[in-house]
C-alpha positions in Angstrom: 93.5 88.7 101.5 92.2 86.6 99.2 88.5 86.3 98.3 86.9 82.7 99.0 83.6 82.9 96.2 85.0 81.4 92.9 85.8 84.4 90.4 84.5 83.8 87.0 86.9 86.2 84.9 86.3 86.2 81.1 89.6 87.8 78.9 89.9 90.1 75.6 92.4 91.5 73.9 92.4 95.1 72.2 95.1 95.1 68.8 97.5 92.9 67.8 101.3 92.5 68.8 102.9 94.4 65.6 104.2 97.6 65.9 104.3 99.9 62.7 105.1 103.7 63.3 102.9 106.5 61.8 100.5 104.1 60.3 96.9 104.9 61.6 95.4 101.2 61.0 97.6 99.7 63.6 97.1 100.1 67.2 99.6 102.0 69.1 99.2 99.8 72.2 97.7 96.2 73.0 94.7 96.4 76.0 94.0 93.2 77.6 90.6 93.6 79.7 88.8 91.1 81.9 85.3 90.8 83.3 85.0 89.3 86.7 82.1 88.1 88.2 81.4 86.0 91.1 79.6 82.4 90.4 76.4 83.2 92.4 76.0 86.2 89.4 76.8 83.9 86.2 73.2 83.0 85.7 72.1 86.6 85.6 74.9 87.4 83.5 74.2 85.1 80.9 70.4 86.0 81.2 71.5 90.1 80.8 74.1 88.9 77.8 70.7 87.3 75.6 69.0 90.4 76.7 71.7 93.0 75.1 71.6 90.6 72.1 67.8 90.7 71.4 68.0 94.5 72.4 71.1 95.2 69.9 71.5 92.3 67.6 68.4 90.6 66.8 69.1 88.0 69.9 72.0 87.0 67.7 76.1 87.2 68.5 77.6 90.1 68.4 80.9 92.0 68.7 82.4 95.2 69.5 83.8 95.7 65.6 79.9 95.3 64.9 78.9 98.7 66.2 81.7 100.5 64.5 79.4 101.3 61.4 79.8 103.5 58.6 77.4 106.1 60.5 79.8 107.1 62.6 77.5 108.9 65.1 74.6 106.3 65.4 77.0 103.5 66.3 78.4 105.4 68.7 75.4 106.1 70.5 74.5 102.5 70.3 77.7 101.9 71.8 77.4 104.1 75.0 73.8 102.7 75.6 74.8 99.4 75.4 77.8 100.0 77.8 75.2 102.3 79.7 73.2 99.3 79.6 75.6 96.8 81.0 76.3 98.6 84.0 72.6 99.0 85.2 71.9 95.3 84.9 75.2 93.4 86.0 77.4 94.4 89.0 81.4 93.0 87.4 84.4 94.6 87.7 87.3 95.1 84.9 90.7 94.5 84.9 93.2 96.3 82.3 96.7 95.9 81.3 97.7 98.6 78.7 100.6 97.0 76.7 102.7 99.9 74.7 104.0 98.0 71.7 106.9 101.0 71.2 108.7 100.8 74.6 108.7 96.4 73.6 112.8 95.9 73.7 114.1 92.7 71.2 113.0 90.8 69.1 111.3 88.2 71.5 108.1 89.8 71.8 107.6 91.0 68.9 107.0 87.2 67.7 103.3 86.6 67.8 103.3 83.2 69.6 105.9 84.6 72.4 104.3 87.8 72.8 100.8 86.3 74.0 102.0 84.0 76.3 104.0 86.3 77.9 101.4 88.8 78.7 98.9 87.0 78.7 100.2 84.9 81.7 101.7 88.5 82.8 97.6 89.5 82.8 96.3 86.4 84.6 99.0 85.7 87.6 98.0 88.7 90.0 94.5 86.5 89.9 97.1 84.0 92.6 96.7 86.5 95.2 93.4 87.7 94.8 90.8 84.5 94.2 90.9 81.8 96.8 88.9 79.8 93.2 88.4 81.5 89.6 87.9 80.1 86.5 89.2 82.0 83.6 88.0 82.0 80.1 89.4 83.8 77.4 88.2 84.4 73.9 90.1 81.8 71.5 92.9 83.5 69.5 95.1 81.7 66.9 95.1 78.3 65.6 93.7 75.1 67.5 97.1 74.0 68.3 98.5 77.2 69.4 95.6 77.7 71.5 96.2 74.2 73.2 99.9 75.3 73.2 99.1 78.6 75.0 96.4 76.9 77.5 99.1 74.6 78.7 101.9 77.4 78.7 99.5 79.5 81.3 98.3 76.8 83.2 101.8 75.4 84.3 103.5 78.7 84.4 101.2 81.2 85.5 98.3 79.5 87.7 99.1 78.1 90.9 97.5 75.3 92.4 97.9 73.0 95.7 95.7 71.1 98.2 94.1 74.4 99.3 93.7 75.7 96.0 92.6 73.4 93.5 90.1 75.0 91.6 91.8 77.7 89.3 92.0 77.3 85.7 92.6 79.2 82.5 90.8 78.1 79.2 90.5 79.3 75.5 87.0 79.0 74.6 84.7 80.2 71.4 82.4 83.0 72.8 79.9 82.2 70.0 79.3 78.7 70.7 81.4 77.6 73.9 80.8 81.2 76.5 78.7 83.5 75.0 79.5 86.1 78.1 82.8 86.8 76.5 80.8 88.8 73.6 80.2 90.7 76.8 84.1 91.3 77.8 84.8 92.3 73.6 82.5 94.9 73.3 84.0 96.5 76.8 87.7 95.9 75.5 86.9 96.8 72.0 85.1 100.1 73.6 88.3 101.1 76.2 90.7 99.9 73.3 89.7 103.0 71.9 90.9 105.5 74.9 94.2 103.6 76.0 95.3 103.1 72.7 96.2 106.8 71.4 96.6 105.7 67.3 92.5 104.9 67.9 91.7 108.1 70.9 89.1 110.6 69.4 87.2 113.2 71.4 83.9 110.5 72.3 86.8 108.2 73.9 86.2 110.0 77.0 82.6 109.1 77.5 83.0 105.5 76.5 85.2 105.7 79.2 83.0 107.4 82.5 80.9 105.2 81.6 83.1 102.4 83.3 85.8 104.4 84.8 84.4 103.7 88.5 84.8 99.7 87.5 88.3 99.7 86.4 91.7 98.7 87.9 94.3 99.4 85.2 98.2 98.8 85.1 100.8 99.7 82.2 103.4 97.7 80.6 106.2 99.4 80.8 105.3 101.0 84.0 106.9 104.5 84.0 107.4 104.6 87.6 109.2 107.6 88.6 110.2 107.4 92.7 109.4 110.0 95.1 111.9 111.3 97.4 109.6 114.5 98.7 108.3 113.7 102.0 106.3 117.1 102.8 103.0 116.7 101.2 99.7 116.5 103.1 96.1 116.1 101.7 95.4 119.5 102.5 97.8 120.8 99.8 97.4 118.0 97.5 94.1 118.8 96.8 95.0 122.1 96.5 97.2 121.5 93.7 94.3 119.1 91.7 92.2 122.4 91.6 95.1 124.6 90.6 96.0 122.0 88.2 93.3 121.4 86.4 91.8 125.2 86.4 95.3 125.9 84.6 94.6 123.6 81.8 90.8 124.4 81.0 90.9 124.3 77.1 88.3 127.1 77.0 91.3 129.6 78.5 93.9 128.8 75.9 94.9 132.1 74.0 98.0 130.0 71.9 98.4 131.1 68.3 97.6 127.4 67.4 94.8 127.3 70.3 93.0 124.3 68.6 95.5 121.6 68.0 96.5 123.2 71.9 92.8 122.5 73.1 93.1 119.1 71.4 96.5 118.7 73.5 94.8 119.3 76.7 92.4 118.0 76.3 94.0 114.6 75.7 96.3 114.5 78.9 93.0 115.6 81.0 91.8 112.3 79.8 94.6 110.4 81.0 94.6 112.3 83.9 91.4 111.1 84.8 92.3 107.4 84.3 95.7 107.2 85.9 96.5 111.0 87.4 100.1 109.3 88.3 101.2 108.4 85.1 103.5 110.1 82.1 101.7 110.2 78.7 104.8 109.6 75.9 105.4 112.3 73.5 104.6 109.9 70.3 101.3 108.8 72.0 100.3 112.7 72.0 101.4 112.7 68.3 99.7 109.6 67.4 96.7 111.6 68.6 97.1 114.9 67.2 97.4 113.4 63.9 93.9 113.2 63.8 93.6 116.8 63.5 97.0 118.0 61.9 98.9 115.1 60.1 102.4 116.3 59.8 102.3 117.6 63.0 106.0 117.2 64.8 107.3 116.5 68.1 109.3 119.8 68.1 105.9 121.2 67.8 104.4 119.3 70.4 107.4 120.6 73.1 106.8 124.4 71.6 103.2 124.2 72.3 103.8 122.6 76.1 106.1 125.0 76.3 103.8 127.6 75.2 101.1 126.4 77.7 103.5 126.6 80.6 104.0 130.0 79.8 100.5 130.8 79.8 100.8 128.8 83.5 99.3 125.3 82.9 100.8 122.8 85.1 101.7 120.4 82.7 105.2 118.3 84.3 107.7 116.6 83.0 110.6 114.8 84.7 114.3 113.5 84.3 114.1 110.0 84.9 111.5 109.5 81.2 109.9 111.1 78.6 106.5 112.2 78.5 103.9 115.0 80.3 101.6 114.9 82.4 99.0 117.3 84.6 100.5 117.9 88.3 98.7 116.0 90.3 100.5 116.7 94.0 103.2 118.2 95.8 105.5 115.4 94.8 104.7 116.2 90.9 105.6 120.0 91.7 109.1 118.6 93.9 110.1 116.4 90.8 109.0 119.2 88.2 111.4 121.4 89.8 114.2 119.1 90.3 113.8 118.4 86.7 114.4 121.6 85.9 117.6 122.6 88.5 119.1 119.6 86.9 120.0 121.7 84.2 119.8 125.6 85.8 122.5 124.8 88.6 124.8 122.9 86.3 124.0 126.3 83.7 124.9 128.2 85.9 128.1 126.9 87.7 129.8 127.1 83.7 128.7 130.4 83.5 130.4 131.2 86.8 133.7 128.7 86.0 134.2 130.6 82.6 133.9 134.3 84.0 135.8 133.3 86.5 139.2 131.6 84.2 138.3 135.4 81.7 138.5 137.8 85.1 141.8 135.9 86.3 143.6 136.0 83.0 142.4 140.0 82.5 142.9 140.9 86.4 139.5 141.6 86.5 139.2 144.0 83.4 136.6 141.8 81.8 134.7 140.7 84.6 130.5 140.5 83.0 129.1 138.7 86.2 130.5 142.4 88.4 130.2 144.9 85.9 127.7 144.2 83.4 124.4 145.4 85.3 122.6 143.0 83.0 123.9 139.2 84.6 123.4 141.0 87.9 120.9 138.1 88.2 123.3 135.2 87.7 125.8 137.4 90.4 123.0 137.0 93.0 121.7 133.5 91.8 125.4 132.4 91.8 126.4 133.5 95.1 122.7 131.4 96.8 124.4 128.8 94.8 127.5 129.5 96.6 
């Protein structure tokens, strides 16, 4: 259903569209972000946007690149009580799409031009189904003409209008001059640009983040769906499995050889976890991160370390159908762990059994291990359940 105020929704963008592996200065992912607001609030929120300015910036323009400073510590402070700030005074809500610039297939997208109107239209069209009216502005990006270009490309492709629903637009504005409330929409995608993108996470991302966690409606591009096929789980054992989960990953229980860059580890999915609980962080996005701490760290290290966690009994899944962990979050995580994992025991175990079986015809039975070696008595009984 569809709602009938007009939706004011102001758009920024986190990165830009190239992709360069293990180079720190270049996002690992592209964050679009939008600040919606109903019309009867765009007064106040213009009124609260000159108040964060006097308060921050000497009433002036500002930015979210402005509070990265070279004191590290202070900026980041002013950063939370801004954000801290913000949420007090103005009721919005934010919209993400997380873009990650690896998983991008051709050479289409990589193109500047293409890649922006593509997900940028990608970004705007759910807006169809949700606002009866809305009125998008988005911060300008490129040349004049390419913005015209781009303003046209969205409006005839991605918004829909007819008799009943005339009033929808997209536009590029300046947010100095033309819409000052998208300074307000930058600082809160320059902020989160800093937890979904993993080449910029540090340990303060989480906070940046609960501070406007309970405000956000995120989606991924690609998606990294995986489908469930168990049907047993109830919310009586799902819950269950949260606390078991996450008690088996407290980083202050970690006894690993390397139980720093493992804390660090942990505590980067149980970030993730917190934001979308469903979805598979990739392997090079945990890499990306612990290279803060341990540059040359490798992905080989990265499995022997989850591995080593699992044997100190964190639930920390992965599954067949894509790469990537995560923390279980229900019964159908557990189901999929462990059909992940009888993917390759059954299939193990059935050549084990098809090769004893060709050595025990060919010796009548003198060399038979799986009968009369006492230590595969274990694959004789697991063989004949298989049976």
């Amino acid at each position: 259903m569809t709602n009938k105020e007009v939706a004011h929704i102001f758009i920024d963008e986190f990165g830009t569209n190239v992709y360069i592996a293990d180079n720190p200065t270049v996002t690992s992912h592209f964050v679009y972000a939008s600040l919606i607001i109903p019309e009867s609030k765009l007064a106040t929120a213009r009124k609260i946007r000159q108040d964060l300015a006097d308060k921050y910036h000497q009433g002036t323009a500002f930015s979210s690149k402005e509070f990265d400073k070279k004191d590290k510590k202070k900026s980041l402070q002013k950063r939370i009580d801004f954000l801290n700030d913000l949420v007090k005074m103005l009721d919005f809500t934010v919209d993400i799409l997380v873009i990650d610039k690896k998983a991008i297939d051709g050479d289409g997208l990589k193109f500047k031009e293409i890649f922006y109107k593509y997900f940028q239209g990608l970004f705007v069209k759910k807006y169809n189904n949700r606002f009866e009216s809305f009125h998008i502005n988005a911060d300008n990006i490129g040349s004049t003409e390419y913005g015209i270009e781009l303003s046209k490309y969205i409006n005839k492709n991605n918004i829909e209008r007819d008799l009943f629903n005339p009033e929808r637009f997209f536009r590029l504005k300046d947010d100095k001059i033309e819409e000052p409330i998208l300074q307000l929409i930058d600082m809160i995608c320059g902020s989160l640009g800093k937890f979904y993108s993993s080449s910029h996470f540090n340990q303060h991302s989480q906070n940046i983040y609960d501070i406007l966690h309970t405000r956000i409606s995120c989606e991924y591009f690609p998606k990294f769906e995986v489908a469930n096929t168990f049907k047993l789980s109830n919310i009586e054992l799902d819950n269950k499995i949260r606390e078991i989960s996450l008690a088996s990953v407290d980083p202050e229980k970690i006894k690993l050889k390397d139980n720093q860059i493992a804390k660090r580890l942990v505590e980067y999915l149980q970030s993730h976890y917190k934001s979308n609980p469903k979805r598979f962080i990739q392997t090079y996005e945990i890499q990306e991160y612990l290279r803060n701490f341990e540059p040359d760290i490798s992905t080989e290290k990265i499995r022997r370390l989850v591995r080593d966690l699992r044997y100190e009994g964190a639930f920390i899944i992965s599954v067949s159908q894509q790469n990537g962990y995560k923390i279980a979050f229900d019964s159908s995580d557990i189901f999929e762990y462990f059909t992940h994992y009888s993917n390759y025991f059954i299939p193990m175990l059935q050549k084990i059994k098809i090769i004893n079986q060709e050595i025990a015809k060919d010796s009548f039975n003198e060399f038979n291990i799986l009968e009369k070696d006492e230590t595969f008595i274990l694959f004789k009984k697991l063989l004949s359940v298989i049976d």
